[in-house]
C-alpha positions as CSV (number, residue, x, y, z in Angstrom):
1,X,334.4,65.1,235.8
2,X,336.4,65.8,232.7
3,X,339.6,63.8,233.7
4,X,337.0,61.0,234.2
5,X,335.6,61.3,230.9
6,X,339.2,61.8,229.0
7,X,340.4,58.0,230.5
8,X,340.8,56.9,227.2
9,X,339.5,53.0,227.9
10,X,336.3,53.6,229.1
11,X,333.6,53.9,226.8
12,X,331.1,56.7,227.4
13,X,327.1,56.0,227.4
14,X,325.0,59.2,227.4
15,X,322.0,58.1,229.3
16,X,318.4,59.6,228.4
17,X,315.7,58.9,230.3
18,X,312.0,58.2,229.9
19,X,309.0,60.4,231.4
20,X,308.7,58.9,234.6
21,X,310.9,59.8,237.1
22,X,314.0,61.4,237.1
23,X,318.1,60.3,236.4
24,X,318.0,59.1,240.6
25,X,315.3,56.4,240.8
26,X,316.2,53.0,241.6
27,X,315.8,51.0,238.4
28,X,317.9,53.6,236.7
29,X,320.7,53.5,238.8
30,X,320.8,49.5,238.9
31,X,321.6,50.1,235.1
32,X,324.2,53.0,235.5
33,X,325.7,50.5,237.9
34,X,325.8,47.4,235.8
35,X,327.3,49.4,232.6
36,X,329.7,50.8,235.2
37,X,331.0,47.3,236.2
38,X,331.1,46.8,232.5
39,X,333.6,49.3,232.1
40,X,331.3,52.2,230.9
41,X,331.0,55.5,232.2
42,X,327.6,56.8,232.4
43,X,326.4,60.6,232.4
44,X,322.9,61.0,232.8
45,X,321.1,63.9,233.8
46,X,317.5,65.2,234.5
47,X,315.7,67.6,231.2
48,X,314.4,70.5,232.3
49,X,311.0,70.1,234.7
50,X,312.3,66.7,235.9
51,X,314.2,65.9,238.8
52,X,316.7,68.6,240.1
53,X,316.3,70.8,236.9
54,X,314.1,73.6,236.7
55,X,311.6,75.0,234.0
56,X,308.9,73.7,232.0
57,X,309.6,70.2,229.4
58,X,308.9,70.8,225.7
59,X,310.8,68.5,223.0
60,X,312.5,71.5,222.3
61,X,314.1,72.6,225.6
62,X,314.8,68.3,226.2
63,X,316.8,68.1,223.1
64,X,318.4,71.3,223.7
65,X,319.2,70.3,227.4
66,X,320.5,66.9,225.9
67,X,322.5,69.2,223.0
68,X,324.3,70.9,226.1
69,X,325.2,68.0,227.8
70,X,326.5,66.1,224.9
71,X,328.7,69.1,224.0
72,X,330.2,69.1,226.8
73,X,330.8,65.2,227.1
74,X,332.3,65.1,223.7
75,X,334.6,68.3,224.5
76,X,336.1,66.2,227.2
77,X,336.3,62.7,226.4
78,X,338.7,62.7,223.7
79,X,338.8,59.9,221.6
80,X,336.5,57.8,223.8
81,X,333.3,56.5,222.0
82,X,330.2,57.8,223.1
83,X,326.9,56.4,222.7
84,X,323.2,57.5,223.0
85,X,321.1,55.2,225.0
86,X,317.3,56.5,225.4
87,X,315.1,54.9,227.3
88,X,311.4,55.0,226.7
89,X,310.7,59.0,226.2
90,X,314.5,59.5,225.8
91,X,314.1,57.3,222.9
92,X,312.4,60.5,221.4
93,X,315.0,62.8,221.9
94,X,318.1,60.4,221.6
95,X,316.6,59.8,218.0
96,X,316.5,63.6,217.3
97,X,319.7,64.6,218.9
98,X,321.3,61.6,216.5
99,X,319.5,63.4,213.6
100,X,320.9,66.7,214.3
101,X,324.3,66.0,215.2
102,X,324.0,63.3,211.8
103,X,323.1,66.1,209.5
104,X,325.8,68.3,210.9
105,X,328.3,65.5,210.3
106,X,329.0,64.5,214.4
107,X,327.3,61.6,214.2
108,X,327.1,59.9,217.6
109,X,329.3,56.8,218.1
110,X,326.1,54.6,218.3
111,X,322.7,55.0,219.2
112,X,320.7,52.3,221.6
113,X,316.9,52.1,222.0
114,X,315.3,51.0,225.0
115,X,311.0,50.6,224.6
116,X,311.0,53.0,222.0
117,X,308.6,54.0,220.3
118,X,307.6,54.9,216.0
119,X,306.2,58.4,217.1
120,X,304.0,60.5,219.2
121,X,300.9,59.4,217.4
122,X,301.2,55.8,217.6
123,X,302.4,55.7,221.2
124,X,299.4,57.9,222.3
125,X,296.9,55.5,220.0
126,X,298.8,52.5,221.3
127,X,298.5,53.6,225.2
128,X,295.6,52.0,227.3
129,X,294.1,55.0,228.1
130,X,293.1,55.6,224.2
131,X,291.0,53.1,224.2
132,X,288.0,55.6,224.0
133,X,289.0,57.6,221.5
134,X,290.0,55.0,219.0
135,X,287.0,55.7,216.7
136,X,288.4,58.5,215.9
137,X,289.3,58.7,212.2
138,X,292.8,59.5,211.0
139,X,291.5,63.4,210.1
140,X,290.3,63.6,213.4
141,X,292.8,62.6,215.5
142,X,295.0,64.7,213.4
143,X,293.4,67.6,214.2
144,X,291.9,67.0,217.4
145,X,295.4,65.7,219.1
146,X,298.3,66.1,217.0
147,X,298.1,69.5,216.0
148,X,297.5,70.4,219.8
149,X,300.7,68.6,221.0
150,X,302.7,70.3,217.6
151,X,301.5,73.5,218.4
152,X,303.3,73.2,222.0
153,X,306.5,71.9,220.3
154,X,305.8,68.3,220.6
155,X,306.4,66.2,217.7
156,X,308.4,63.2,218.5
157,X,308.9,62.0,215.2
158,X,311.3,58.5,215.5
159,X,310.6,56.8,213.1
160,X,311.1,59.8,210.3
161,X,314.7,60.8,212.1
162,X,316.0,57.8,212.7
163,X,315.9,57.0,208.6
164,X,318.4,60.1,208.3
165,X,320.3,58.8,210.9
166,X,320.9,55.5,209.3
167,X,321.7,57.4,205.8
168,X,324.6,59.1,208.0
169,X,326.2,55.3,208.0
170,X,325.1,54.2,204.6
């Protein structure tokens, strides 16, 4: 893999994927197969708790996983350009893994978005499902939902982290 990644014309796209599913299913590969024909290599890979990959999901352990991954693809692809591409979910942690890596000046090559969404809140309000709890007021949902899913590590604040991001370039 790392002679692949070191072939200094091919751009590299770091591939994050959404909730459903893992790296393998069909539509995903149609797209690693595309950007392939493109000349693009692809490295995608399933989070922990998805796919092939054991353990339990928190925002946490997916950006970590993604950190690892990343490391390793930048170690080896010399001065080939790699970009973040989350899809859906992935959004999430592409946007935080462009904040990190931003603020410790290694900003990623480029960053592409695919159904993202703002954050965690609006995506859960937003959802079909939420259509009974929409009373809710702001305090409530607050406390009765978001401070739940913080306390387990999940934040998945987009819209705040991709403004650093963007300050990286500007």
């Amino acid at each position: 893999m790392e002679k692949l990644l070191s072939v200094e014309k091919y751009p590299i796209i770091f591939y994050l994927h959404g909730n459903s599913f893992d790296r393998t299913t069909g539509h995903r590969v149609e797209l690693y197969n595309v950007l392939n024909k493109l000349d693009f290599q692809v490295v995608a890979f399933d989070y922990r708790g998805y796919g092939d990959s054991d353990g339990n999901p928190t925002e946490g352990g997916l950006v970590n996983d993604s950190r690892l991954v990343y490391d390793y693809v930048k170690r080896h692809s010399g001065n080939n350009t790699v970009v973040l591409w989350g899809h859906s979910m992935g959004t999430g942690v592409a946007t935080k893994l462009a904040m990190d890596l931003s603020l410790e000046g290694q900003a990623p090559d480029g960053l592409i978005l695919e159904s993202p969404f703002n954050n965690l809140r609006d995506a859960i309000m937003g959802h079909l499902l939420s259509i009974p709890l929409r009373w809710m007021s702001e305090e409530m949902i607050q406390t009765y939902i978001m401070q739940p899913l913080r306390s387990v590590g999940l934040d998945m604040t987009s819209d705040k982290r991709i403004v650093k991001w963007v300050a990286y370039y500007f």
